[in-house]
C-alpha positions in Angstrom: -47.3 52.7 30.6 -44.3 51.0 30.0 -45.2 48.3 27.2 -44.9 50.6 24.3 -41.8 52.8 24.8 -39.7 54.4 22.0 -37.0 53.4 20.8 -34.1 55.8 22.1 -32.9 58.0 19.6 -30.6 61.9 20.4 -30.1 62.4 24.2 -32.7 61.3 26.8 -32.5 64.2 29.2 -32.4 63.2 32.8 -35.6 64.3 33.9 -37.3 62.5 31.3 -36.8 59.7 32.9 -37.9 61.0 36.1 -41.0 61.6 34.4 -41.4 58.1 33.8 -41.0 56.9 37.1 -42.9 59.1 38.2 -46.0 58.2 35.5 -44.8 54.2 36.7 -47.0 54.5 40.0 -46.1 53.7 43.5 -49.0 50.6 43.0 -46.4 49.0 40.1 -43.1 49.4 40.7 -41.2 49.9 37.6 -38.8 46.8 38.3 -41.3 44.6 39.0 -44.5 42.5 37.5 -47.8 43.9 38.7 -48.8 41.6 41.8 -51.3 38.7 41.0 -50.5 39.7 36.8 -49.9 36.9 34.5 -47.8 37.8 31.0 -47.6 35.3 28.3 -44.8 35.9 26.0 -45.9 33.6 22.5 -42.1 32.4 21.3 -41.4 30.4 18.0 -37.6 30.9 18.1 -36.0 30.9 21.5 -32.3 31.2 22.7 -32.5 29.7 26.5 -29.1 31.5 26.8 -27.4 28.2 28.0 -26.6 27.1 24.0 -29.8 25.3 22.7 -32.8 26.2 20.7 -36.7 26.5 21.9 -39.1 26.4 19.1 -42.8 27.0 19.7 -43.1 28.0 23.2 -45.2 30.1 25.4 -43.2 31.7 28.2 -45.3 32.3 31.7 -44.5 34.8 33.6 -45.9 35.4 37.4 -44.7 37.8 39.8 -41.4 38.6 38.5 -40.0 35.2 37.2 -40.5 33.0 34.3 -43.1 30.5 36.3 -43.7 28.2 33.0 -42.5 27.1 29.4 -45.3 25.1 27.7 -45.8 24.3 24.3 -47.4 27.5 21.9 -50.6 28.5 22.5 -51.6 26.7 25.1 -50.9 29.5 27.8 -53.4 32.3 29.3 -52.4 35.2 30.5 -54.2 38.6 31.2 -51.3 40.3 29.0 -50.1 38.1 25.8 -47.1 39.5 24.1 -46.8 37.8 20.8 -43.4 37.2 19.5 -43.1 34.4 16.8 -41.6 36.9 13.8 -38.7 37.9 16.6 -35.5 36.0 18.5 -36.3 35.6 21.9 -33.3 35.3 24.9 -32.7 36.1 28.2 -31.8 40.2 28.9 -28.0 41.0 28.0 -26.1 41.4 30.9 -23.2 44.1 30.8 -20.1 42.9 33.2 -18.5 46.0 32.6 -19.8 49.7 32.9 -19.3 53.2 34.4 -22.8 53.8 34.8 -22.7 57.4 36.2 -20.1 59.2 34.0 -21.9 61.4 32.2 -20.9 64.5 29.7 -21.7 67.9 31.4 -23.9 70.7 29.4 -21.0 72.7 28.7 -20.1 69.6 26.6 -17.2 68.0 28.4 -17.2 64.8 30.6 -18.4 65.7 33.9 -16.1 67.1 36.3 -17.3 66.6 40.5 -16.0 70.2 40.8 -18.9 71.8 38.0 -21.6 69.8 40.5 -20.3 67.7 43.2 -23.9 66.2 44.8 -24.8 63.2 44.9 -28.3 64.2 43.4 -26.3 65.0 40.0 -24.8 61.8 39.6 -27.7 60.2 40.5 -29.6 62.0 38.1 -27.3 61.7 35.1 -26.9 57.9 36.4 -30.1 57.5 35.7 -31.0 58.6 32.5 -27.2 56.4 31.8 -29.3 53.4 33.2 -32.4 54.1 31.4 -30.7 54.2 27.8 -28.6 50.6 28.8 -32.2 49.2 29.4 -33.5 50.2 26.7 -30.2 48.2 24.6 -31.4 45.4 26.0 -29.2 45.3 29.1 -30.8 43.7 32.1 -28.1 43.4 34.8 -24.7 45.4 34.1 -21.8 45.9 36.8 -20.3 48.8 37.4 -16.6 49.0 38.1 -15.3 51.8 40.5 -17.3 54.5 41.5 -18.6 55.0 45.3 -21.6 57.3 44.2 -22.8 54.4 42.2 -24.5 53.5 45.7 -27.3 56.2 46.0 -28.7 55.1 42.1 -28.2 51.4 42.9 -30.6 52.0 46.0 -33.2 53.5 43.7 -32.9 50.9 41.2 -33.3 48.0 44.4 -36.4 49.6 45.4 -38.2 50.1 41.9 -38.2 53.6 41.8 -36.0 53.8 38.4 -36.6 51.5 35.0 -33.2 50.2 35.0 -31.3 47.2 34.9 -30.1 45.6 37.9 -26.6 47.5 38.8 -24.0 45.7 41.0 -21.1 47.8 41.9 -17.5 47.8 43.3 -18.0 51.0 45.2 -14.3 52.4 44.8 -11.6 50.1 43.4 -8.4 49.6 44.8 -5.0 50.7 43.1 -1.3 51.8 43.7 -2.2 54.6 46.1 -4.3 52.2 48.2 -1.2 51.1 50.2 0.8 48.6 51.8 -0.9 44.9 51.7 -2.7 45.6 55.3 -3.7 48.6 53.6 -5.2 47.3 51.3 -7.2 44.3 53.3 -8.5 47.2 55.4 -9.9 48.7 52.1 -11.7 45.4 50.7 -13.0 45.0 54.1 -14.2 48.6 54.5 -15.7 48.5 50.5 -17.7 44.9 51.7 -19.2 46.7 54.8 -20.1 49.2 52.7 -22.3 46.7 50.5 -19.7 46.5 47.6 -21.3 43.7 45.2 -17.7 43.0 43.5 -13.9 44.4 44.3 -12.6 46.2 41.7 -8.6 46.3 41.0 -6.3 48.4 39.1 -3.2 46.2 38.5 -2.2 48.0 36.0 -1.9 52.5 34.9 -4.6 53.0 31.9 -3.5 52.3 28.4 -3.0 55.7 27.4 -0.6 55.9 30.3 1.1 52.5 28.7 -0.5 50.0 30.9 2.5 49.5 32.9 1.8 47.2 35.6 2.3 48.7 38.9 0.8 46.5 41.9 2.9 44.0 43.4 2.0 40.1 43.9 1.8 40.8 47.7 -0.8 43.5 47.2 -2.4 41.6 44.3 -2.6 38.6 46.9 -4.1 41.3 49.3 -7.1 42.2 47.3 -8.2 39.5 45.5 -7.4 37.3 49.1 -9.1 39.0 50.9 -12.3 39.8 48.5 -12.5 36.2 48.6 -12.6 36.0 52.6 -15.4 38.3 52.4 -17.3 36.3 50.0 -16.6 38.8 46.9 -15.5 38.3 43.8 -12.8 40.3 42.3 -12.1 42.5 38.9 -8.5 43.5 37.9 -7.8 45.9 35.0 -4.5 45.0 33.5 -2.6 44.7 30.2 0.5 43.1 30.5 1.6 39.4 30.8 3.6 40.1 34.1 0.5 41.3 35.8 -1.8 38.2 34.2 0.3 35.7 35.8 0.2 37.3 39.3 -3.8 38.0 39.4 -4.2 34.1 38.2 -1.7 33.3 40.8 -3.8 35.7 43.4 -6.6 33.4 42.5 -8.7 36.6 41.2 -12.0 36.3 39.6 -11.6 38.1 36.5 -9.4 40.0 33.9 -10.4 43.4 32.2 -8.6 44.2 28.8 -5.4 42.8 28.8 -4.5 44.8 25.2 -1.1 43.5 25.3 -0.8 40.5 26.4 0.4 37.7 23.7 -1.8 35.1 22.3 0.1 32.1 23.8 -1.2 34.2 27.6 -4.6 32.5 26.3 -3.7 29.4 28.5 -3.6 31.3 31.4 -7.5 32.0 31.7 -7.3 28.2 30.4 -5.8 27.2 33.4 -7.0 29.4 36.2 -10.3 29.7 35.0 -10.3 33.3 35.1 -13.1 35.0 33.4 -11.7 37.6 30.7 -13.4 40.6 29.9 -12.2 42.2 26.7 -13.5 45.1 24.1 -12.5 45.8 20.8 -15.3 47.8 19.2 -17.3 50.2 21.3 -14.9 51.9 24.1 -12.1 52.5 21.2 -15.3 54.3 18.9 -16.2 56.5 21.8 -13.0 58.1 22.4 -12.3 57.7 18.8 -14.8 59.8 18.6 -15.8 62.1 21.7 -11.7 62.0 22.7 -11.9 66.0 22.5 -14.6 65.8 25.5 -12.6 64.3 27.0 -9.4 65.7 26.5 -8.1 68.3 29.6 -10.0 66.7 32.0 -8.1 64.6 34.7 -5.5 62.8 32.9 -7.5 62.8 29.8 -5.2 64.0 26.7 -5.2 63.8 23.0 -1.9 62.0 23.2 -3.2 59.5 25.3 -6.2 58.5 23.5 -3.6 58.4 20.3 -1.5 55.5 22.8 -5.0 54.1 23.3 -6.1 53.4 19.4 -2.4 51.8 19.1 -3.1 49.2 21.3 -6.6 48.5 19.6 -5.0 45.7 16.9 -3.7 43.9 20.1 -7.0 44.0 21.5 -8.5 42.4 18.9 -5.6 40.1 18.1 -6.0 38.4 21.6 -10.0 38.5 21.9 -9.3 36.6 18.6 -7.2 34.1 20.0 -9.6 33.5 23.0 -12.5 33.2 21.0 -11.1 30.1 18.9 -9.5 28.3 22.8 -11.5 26.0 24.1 -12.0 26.6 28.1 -11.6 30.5 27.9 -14.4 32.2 29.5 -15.4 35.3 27.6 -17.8 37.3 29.3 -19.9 40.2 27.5 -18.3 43.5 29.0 -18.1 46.9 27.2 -16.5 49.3 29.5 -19.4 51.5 28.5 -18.7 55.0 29.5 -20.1 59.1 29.2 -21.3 59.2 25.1 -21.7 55.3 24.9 -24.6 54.3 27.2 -27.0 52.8 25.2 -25.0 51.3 22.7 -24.1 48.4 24.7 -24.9 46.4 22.0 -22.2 47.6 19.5 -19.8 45.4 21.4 -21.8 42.2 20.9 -22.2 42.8 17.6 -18.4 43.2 17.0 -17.6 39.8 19.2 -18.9 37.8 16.1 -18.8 40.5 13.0 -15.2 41.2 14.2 -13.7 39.1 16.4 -14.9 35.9 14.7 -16.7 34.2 17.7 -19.5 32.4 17.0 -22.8 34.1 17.4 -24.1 31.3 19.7 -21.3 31.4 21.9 -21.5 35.3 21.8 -25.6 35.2 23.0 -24.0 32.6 26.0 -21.0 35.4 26.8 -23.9 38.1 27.3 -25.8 35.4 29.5 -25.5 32.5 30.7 -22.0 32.8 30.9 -21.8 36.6 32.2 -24.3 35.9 35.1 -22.2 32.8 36.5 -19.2 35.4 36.4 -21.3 37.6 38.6 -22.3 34.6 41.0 -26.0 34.6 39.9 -26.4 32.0 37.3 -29.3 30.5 39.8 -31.3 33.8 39.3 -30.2 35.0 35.7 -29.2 34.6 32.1 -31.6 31.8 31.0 -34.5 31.2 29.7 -35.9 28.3 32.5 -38.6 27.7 34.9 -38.0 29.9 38.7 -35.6 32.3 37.1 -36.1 36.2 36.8 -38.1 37.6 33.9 -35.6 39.2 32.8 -36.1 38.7 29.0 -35.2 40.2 25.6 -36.3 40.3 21.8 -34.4 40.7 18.7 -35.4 41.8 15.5 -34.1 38.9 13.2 -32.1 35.6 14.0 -28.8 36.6 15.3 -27.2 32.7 14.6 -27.4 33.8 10.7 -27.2 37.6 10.7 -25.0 38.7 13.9 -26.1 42.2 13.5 -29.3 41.7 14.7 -27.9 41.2 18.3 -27.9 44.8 17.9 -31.4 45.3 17.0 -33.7 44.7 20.4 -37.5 45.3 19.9 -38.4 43.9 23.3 -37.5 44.4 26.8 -38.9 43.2 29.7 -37.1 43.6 33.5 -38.2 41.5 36.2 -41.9 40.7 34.4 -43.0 44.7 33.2 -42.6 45.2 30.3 -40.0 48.6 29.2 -39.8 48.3 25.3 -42.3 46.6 22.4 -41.4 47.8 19.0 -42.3 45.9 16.0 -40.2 44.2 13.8 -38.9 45.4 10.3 -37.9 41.3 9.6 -39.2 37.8 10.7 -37.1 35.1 11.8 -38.7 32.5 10.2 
């Protein structure tokens, strides 16, 4: 059902993609290899996601995982994908996303008081989830919504073809309270099956990304994430509030639009990972801002504060990209009218922000799934690990844009995308 999908183009309604659950069968899960089914994927030109180069290789994959790498040809399989004139890689794996913000029908970004059940979040989260596969996202995090628990069940049991979605479930910020406070709350968000702890250290950008936690709280949440055995996110953008979350001995740093480049040396020495976008979420609002606009604290004048910052954005992801020891990990902040163009940002890491396409491919993998605490499970190409594997249309090491251009997709050994190429690698 799922090996020749087409390629998403306009708006995949929801129930679309209920349909193709539904057509998935309860017999074959749509997450997950059909049981006793050997694939063969037939690779000339293979990224293992880790920085080196596998030419001529047949890929095995049983019950879910990659279960060999032999030489090409030599494999049997009772499905053979062929995929010599493409780039093969591990899936992309998105550290950033608001998976279930959505744009209602009347046009404007959903509002809980048009619809307020769960069902409609988890519906529009779906079809959200569906289009990120689709990009060639795999695994993608999603930062601070609670109703991001109901879709990340469905997606855990193999009801919805999706990539795997870890979530903060809530996020902490200035209302959250007094230090205590806010230890009750990362306790409360871990019980509560909370993948990640997400933190706002600082007000958005189009509210001037003033930073307004204090080290005690910022030692709080990111403390006590670590006593629970969670890993913690903080969205900030100035230099005050980068030197207490390193000092808090957080995990990692979202944005950070105006901080200077010499604040490089602080993910240098901490060995924070920084997440950073320059491309896709500044095109959305760029774009969609009037959909936007009147809702919450949504304004005109606020998305005009946010394209201001955009040079700084860039500036800095510039300076990271050419320090040796900063972690960049792939993270778009994808949100409503930008699901499913994941990919944009990638493409702009190397096109844009002069990092080298290698290291980009490693940001979006390898890299990205040892910032989530699963670089045993994901974001390589190697023998045991999940099947959770991707093809490009052209080599992105000589034409970046073709990080963009995904032909293949396959979650967790099935098979969601197969389109042909317009190019060859070789």
């Amino acid at each position: 059902m799922f090996d020749r999908l087409p390629t998403p183009t306009g708006r995949w309604p929801a129930v679309a993609v209920m349909l193709a659950c539904v057509c998935a069968g309860a017999s074959a899960p749509a997450s997950s290899q059909p049981a006793g089914e050997t694939t063969v994927l037939r690779g000339a030109h293979i990224l293992d996601g880790r920085g080196e180069v596998l030419a001529d290789r047949d890929l095995v994959v049983r019950d879910g995982r990659i279960a060999e790498i032999v030489p090409r040809g030599t494999a049997r399989g009772d499905r053979v994908y062929d995929l010599t004139a493409v780039t093969v890689l591990p899936g992309y794996i998105d550290t950033h996303v608001h998976i279930g913000n959505h744009f209602d029908d009347d046009g404007k970004v959903h509002r809980q008081a048009v619809d307020p059940s769960v069902a409609h979040a988890t519906l529009h989260g779906a079809e959200n989830a569906f289009r990120t596969l689709m990009n060639g996202i795999t695994t993608m995090q999603s930062l601070g919504s609670p109703r991001d628990a109901e879709l990340r069940a469905w997606i855990d049991r193999g009801e919805i073809p999706a990539p795997r979605l870890l979530s903060s479930l809530g996020a902490v910020n200035e209302n959250t309270g007094t230090p205590d406070e806010i230890r009750a709350y990362v306790r409360g968000r871990a019980a509560a099956g909370a993948d990640v702890i997400k933190v706002f250290a600082s007000t958005s950008i189009r509210f001037g990304g003033v930073t307004n936690l204090t080290a005690a709280q910022l030692d709080a949440a990111c403390g006590e994430a670590t006593a629970q055995g969670l890993r913690s996110v903080v969205h900030l953008h100035r230099s005050d509030a980068l030197r207490m979350v390193a000092d808090a001995g957080c995990t990692q740093v979202e944005h950070g639009w105006m901080l200077e480049p010499g604040d490089v040396q602080v993910f240098v020495d901490s060995g924070m990972y920084l997440g950073n976008q320059i491309d896709l979420l500044f095109r959305n609002y760029a774009e969609r801002g009037n959909r936007y606009a009147g809702v919450g604290g949504y304004t005109m004048e606020g998305f005009a504060t946010l394209q201001a910052a955009r040079p700084g954005a860039l500036e800095f992801f510039q300076a990271a990209a050419r320090t040796p020891g900063v972690r960049i990990v792939y993270s778009t902040d994808a949100n409503a009218g930008s699901h499913g163009s994941n990919t944009d940002e990638l493409v702009a890491y190397v096109e844009d922000g002069g990092q080298d396409p290698m290291d980009a491919v490693v940001s979006a993998t390898s890299l990205a799934a040892e910032s989530l605490g699963m670089e045993d499970e994901i974001g390589a190409i190697a023998t045991g690990f999940e099947a959770d594997i991707i093809a490009l249309d052209g080599d992105p090491l000589s034409d970046p844009a073709a990080l963009g251009r995904v032909v293949f997709v396959m979650r967790g050994g099935r098979v969601y995308r197969h389109d042909p190429p317009r190019s060859s690698v070789r």
